[in-house]
VEXGUTOR-166937 format. One line per 3 residues: their letters; for each residue z, x, y of N, C-alpha, C. Coordinates in steps of 0.1 Angstrom, whole numbers, plus 5000, padded with zeros to 4 digits. Layout:
residues N
a> Z:X:Y:Z:X:Y:Z:X:Y  ...
This chain:
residues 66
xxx> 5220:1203:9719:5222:1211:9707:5218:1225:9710  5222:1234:9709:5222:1251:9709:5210:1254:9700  5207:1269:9703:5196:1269:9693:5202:1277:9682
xxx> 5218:1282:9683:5223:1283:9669:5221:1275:9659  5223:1260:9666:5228:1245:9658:5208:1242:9657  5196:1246:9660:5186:1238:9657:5183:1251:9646
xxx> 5183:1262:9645:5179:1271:9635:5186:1267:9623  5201:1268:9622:5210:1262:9612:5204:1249:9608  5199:1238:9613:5193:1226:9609:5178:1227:9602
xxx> 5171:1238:9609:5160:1241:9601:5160:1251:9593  5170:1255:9591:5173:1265:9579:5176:1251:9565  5188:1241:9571:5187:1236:9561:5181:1228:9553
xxx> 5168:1223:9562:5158:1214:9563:5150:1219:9550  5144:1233:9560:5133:1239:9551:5138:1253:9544  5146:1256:9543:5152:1266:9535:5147:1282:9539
xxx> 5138:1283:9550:5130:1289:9556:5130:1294:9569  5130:1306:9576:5125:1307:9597:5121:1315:9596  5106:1318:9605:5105:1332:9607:5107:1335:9625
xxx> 5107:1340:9632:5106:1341:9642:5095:1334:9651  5079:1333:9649:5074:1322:9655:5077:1313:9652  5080:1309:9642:5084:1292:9638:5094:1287:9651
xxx> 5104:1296:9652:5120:1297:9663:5113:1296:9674  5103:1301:9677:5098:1302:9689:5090:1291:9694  5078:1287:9687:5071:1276:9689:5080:1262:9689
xxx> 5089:1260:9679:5098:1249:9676:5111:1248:9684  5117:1258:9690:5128:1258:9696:5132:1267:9705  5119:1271:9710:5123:1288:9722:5128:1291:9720
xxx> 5132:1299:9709:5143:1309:9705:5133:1323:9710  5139:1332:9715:5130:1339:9714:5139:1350:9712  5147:1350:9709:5157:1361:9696:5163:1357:9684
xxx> 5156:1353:9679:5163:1347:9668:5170:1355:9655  5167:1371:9658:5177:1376:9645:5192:1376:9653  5194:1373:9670:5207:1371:9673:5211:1359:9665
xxx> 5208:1350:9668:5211:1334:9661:5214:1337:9646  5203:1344:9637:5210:1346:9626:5224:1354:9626  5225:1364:9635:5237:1368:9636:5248:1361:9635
xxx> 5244:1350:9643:5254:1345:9651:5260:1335:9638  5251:1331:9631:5258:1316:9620:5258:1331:9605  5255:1346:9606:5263:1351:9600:5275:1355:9603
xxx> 5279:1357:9610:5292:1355:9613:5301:1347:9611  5297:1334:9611:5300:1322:9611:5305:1319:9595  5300:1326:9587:5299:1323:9571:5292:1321:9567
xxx> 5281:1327:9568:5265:1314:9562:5260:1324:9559  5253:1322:9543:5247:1334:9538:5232:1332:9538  5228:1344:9548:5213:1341:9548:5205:1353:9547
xxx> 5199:1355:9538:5188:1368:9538:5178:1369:9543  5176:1387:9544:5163:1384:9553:5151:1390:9540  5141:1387:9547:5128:1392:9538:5117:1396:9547
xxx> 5111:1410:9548:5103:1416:9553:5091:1409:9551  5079:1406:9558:5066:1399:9550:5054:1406:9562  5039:1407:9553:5034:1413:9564:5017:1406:9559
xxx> 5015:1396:9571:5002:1395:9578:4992:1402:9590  4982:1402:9584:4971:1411:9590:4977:1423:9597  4984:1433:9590:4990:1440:9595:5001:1443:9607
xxx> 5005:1428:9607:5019:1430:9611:5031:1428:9607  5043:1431:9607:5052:1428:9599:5062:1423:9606  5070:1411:9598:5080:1400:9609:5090:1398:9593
xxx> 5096:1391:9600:5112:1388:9590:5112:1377:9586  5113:1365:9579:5118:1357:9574:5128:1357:9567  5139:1347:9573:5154:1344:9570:5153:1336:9557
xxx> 5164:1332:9552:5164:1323:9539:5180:1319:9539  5186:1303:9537:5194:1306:9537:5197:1300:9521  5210:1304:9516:5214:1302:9507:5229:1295:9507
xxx> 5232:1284:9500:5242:1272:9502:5251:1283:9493  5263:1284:9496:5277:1287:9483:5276:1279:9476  5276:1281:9464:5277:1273:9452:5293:1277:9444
């Protein structure tokens, strides 16, 4: 399985990824390419800025077409 195909699965899982999650869970270690990659694909997924102890990282989201 690709790690396009394990992010897409834990996207659908948990409706959720931040970049350590991708990394610990599936060595992704570029994971806004991957989001790229399944936006392209058609998959609508937002990103959201979030910031602990003064760092700031991304968390994706995705959202099903209804």
């Amino acid at each position: 399985m690709t790690q396009t195909e394990q992010v897409m699965n834990h996207l659908l899982r948990h409706g959720s990824i931040t970049p350590m999650v991708a990394l610990n869970r599936y060595g992704c270690y570029r994971l806004s390419a991957r989001i790229k990659d399944l936006r392209y694909k058609g998959h609508a997924i937002d990103t959201e800025l979030e910031e602990r102890k003064g760092k700031r990282y991304a968390r994706y989201r995705y959202h099903s077409k209804q």
